[in-house]
Each structure stands twice: as structure tokens, then as C-alpha cells.
C-alpha positions as CSV (number, residue, x, y, z in Angstrom):
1,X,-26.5,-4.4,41.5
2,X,-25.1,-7.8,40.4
3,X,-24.3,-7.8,36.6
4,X,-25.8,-10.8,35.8
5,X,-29.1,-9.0,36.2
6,X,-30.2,-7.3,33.5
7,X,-33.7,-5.9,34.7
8,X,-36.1,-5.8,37.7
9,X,-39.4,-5.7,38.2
10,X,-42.2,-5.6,40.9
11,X,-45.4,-7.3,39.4
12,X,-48.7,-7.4,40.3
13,X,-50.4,-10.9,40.2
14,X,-52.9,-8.9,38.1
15,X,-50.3,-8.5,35.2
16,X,-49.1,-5.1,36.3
17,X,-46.0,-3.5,36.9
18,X,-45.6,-1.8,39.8
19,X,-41.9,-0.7,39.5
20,X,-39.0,-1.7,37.5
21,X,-36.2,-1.2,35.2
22,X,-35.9,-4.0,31.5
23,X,-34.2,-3.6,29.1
24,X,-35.4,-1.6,26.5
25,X,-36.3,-3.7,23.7
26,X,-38.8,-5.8,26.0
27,X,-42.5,-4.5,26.1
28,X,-43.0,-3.5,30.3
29,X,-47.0,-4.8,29.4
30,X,-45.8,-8.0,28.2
31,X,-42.9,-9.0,30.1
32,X,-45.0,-8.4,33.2
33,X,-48.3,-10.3,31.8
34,X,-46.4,-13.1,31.4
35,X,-44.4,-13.3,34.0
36,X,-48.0,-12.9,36.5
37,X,-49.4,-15.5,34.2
38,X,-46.5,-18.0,35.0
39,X,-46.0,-17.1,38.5
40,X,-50.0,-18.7,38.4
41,X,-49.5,-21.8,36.8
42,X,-46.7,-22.2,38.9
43,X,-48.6,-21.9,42.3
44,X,-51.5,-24.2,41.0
45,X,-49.0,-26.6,39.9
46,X,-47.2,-25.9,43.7
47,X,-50.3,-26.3,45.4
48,X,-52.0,-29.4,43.0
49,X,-48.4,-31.7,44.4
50,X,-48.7,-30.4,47.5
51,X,-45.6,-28.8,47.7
52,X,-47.0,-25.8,49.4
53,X,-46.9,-22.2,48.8
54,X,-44.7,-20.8,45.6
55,X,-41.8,-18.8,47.1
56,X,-39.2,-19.0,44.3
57,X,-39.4,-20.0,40.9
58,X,-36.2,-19.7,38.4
59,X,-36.4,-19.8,34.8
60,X,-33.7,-20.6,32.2
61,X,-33.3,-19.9,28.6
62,X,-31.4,-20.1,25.9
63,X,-30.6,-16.4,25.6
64,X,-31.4,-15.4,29.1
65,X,-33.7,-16.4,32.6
66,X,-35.7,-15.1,35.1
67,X,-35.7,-15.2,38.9
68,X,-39.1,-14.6,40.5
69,X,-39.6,-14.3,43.7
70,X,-43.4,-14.4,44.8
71,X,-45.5,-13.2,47.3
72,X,-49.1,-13.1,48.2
73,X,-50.5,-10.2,46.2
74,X,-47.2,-9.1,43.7
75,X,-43.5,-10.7,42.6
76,X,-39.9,-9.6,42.3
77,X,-39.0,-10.6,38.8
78,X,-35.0,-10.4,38.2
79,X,-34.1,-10.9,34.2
80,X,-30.8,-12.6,34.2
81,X,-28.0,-13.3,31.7
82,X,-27.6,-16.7,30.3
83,X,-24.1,-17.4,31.9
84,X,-25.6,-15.8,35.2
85,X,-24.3,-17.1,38.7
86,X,-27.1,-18.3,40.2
87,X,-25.8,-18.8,43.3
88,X,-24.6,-15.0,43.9
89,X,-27.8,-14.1,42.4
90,X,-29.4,-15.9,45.5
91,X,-27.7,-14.5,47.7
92,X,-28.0,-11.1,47.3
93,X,-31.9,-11.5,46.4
94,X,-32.2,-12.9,49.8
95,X,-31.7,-9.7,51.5
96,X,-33.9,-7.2,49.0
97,X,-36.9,-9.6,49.3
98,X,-36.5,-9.1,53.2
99,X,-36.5,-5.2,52.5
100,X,-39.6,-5.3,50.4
101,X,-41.5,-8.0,52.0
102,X,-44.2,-5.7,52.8
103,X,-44.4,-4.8,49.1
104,X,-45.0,-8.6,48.4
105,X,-47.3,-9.5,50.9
């Protein structure tokens, strides 16, 4: 696993968490909550400037980020480091969401 990724998570647009790893000291119920509840605005947004269907959206903080990756019924959240590389961190998501596309769709 790339160490700029601190956590993983497969979540439900219902809020859920299907499957994952955080780090301790973050609530599973909340982090995936709000990271379904985002993923939502985000694709109403998306689909209000007709941009299309959400695929990706990246997220960037001052003491850490997200990279979510969303599909039709769940997404891939990755919790990242705030120095992360997100470049390397594309890369080698490309290659899991193509293994777990079935999950996502």
C-alpha cells in the first residue's frame, strides 16, 4: 500500500461501511456518513453544471485529504496524508478501482 494512505474504505451511498481500515481515532459511522453525504452533493453539483457523472472527487485539508472514488451504488474512500503524492496515489488507485468495479457498480 502506498504510505501516503492512511485508511480505506468501501462506502455505501446509504452512509455505510462496507469494508475498510481508518485509523483509529476516527469514528467508522461518521467518517463514512460524511463521506456518502459529500460524495452527494458532489454528484448534484456534477450533474446541476452538466459535467456529467461523479467519478473522482479529491479532498484536501489542512491536516490530511481524501480520495474518493465513486460509483453507482458505493465509493472507495482513500484517507491521505497532507504532504501526500497525489500523483502516485492516482496511479495506483487506477488499478484497484478496475479490480473492484463490480463492488462499485
Amino acid at each position: 500500500m502506498n504510505q501516503d494512505i492512511v485508511g480505506a474504505a468501501i462506502v455505501s451511498n446509504e452512509g455505510l461501511m462496507l469494508v475498510g481500515e481508518i485509523p483509529k481515532s476516527m469514528d467508522k459511522d461518521l467518517v463514512s456518513a460524511a463521506f456518502a453525504a459529500l460524495v452527494s452533493i458532489a454528484e448534484r453539483a456534477s450533474q446541476q453544471v452538466e459535467f456529467g457523472n461523479l467519478t473522482q472527487l479529491i479532498m484536501l485539508s489542512e491536516n490530511g485529504g481524501a480520495l474518493i472514488c465513486s460509483g453507482k451504488k458505493s465509493s472507495l474512500v482513500l484517507l491521505i496524508k497532507p504532504d501526500a503524492n497525489l500523483g502516485l496515489i492516482l496511479i495506483d488507485v487506477a488499478d484497484v478501482i478496475r479490480e473492484i468495479k463490480d463492488v462499485l457498480e
